[in-house]
C-alpha positions as CSV (number, residue, x, y, z in Angstrom):
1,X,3.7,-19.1,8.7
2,X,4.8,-15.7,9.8
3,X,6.8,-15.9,13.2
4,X,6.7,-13.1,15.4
5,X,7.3,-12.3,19.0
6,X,6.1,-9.1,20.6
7,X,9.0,-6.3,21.9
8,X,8.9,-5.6,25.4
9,X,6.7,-2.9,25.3
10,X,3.8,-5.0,23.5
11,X,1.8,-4.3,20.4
12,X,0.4,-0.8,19.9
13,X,-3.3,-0.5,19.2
14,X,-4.8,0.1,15.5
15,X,-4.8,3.5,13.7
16,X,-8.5,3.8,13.2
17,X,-8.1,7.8,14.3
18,X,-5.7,8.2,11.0
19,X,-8.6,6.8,8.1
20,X,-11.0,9.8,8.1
21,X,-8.1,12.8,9.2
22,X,-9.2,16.3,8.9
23,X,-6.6,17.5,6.1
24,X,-5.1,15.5,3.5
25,X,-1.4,15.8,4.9
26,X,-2.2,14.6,8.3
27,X,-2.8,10.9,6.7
28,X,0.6,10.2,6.2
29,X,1.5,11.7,9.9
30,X,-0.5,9.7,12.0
31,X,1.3,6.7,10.1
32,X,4.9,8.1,10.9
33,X,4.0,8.7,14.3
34,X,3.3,4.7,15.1
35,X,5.9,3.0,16.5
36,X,6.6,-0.8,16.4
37,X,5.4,-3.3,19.0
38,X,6.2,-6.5,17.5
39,X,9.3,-8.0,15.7
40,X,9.0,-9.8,12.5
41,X,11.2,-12.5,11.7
42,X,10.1,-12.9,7.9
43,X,9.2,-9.8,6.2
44,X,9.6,-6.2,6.1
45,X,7.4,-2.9,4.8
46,X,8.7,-0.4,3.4
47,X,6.4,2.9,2.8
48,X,7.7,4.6,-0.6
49,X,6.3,8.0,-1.2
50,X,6.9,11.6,-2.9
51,X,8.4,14.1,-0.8
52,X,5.8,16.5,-1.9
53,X,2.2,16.6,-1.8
54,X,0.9,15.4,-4.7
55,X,-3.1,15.3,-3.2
56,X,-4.5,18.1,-5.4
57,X,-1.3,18.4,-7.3
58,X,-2.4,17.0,-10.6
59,X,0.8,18.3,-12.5
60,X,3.6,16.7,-14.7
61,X,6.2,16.8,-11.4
62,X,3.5,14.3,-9.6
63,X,3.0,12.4,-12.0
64,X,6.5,11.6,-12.9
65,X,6.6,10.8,-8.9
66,X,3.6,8.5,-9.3
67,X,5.1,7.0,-12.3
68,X,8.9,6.3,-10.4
69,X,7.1,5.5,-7.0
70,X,5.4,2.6,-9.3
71,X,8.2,1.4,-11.1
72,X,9.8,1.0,-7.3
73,X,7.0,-1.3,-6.3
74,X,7.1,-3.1,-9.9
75,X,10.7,-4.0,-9.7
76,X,10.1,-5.4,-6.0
77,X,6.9,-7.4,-6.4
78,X,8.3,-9.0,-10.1
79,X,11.7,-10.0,-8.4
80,X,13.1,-13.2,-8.9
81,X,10.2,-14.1,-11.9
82,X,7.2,-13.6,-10.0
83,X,4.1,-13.0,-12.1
84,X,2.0,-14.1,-9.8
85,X,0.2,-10.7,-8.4
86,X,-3.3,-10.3,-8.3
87,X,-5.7,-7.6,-6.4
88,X,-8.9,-7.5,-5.0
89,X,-11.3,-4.6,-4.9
90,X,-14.4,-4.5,-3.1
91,X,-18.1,-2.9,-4.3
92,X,-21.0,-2.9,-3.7
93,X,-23.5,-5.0,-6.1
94,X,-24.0,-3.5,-9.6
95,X,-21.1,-0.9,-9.1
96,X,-18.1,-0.4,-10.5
97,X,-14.9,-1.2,-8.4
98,X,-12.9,1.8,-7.2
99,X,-16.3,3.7,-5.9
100,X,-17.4,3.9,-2.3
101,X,-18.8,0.5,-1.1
102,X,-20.9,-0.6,1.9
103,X,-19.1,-3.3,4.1
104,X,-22.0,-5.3,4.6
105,X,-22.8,-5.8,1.0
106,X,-19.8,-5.4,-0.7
107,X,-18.8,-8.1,-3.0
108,X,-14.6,-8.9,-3.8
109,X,-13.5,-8.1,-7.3
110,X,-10.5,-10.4,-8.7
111,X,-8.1,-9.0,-10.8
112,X,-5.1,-11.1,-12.6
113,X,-2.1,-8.7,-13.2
114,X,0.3,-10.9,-14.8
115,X,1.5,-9.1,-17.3
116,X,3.9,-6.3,-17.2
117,X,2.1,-3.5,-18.3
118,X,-0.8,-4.4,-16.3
119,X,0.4,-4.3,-13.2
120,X,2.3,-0.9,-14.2
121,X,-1.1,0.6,-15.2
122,X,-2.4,-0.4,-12.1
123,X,0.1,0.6,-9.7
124,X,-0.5,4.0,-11.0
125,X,-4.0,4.1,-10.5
126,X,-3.3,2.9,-7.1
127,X,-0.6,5.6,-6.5
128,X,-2.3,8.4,-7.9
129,X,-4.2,10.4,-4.9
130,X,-6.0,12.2,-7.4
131,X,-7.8,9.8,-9.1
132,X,-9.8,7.0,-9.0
133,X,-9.1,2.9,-9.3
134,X,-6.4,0.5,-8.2
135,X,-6.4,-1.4,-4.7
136,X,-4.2,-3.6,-2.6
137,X,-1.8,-6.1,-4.6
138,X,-0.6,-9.3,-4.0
139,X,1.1,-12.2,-4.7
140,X,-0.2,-15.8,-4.7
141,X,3.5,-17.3,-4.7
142,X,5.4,-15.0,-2.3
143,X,4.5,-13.0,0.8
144,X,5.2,-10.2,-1.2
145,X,2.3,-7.2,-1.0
146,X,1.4,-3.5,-1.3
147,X,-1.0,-1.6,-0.2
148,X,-1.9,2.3,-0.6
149,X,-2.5,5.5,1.4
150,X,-4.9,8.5,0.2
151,X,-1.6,10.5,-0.4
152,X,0.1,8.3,-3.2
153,X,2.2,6.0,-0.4
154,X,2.7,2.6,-1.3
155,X,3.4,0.4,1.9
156,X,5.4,-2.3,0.1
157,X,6.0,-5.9,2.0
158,X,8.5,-8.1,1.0
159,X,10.6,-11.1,2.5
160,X,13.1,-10.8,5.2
161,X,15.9,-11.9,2.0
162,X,14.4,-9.4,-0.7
163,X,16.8,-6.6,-0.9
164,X,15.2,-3.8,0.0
165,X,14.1,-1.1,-2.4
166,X,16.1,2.2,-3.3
167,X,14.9,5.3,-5.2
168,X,16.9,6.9,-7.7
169,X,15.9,10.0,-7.2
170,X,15.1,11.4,-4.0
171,X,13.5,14.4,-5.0
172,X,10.2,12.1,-6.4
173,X,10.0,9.1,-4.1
174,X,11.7,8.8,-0.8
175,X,11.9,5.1,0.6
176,X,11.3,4.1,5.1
177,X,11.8,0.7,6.3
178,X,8.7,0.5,8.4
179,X,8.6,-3.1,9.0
180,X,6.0,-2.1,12.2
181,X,3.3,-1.4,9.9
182,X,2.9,-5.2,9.6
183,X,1.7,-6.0,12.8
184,X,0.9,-2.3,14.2
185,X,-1.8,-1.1,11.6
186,X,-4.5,-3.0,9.1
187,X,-2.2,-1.7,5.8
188,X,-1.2,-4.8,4.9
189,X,-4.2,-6.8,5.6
190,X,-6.4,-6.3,2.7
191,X,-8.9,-3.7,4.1
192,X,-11.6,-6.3,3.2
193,X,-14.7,-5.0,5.0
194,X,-13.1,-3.1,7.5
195,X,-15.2,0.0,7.0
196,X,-12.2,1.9,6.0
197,X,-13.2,3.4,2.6
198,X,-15.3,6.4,3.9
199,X,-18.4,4.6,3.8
């Protein structure tokens, strides 16, 4: 069980304003602009993303961010032997997961990822803002989890003990601790149903 206490100024409300912005760059603003209202005493989030915009970008520098950007999450979610991540897509019946779906007839998709090169491959699909594919990850055994913006941010949650992740070069993937995305936004949460995939 998670154990948190709220701040003294109290928990802010959700970002529902930030899921359809007007310009692709604005997504990742309205997520820097939140600011925590709760403290969490057993995990943190990180958001990990290019310093560039890779929406539209389809070019060897973002995909060599995409590619380093996954390896960061890889490395986190794997630690300690943990090959227990799965993900969960949502579509509607008779469609392939990854295309717009309809919350109230969307049915989950399971997907084991327990092998190295499958989760790699799908962390880059999940990355990649100009493509298709991927979704939230988890794991079964840890708390550990990711989720993904429209830009190519992954929002990484890991234990309060995990040391946290570092980017070797800060030119393709710069690292926030941004633990008040757990509480102070639906990122971490699944997205299940919520009506957040454009639909």
């Amino acid at each position: 069980m998670v154990e948190m206490r709220p701040a003294a100024s109290g928990a802010n409300p959700a970002i529902a304003a930030i899921r359809q912005p007007a310009h692709a760059s604005d997504r990742y603003r309205g997520v820097a602009d939140i600011e925590g209202g709760w403290q969490n005493e057993r995990v943190k989030a990180y958001v990990i993303r290019a310093p560039f915009e890779m929406y539209g970008a389809d070019g060897g520098r973002t995909s060599v961010a995409i590619n380093l950007i996954a390896e960061i999450v890889f490395g986190c979610l794997r630690r300690g032997g943990d090959t227990f991540q799965y993900a969960v897509v949502w579509a509607n019946p008779g469609e392939e997961p990854g295309s717009i779906w309809n919350e109230d007839v969307a049915q989950p998709h399971v997907f084991q990822l327990h092998t190295d090169e499958a989760l790699r491959e799908w962390l880059c699909r999940s990355i990649d803002p100009n493509g298709t594919g991927g979704g939230d990850v988890r794991s079964i055994s840890t708390c550990r989890a990711v989720s993904f913006g429209f830009d190519g941010q992954a929002f990484l949650c890991l234990r309060h003990e995990d040391d946290p992740p570092t980017s070797p070069d800060t030119l393709l993937a710069v690292i926030e601790e941004r633990s008040n995305l757990i509480v102070g936004t639906d990122y971490l949460d699944g997205w299940a149903r919520s009506g957040a995939n454009g639909s």
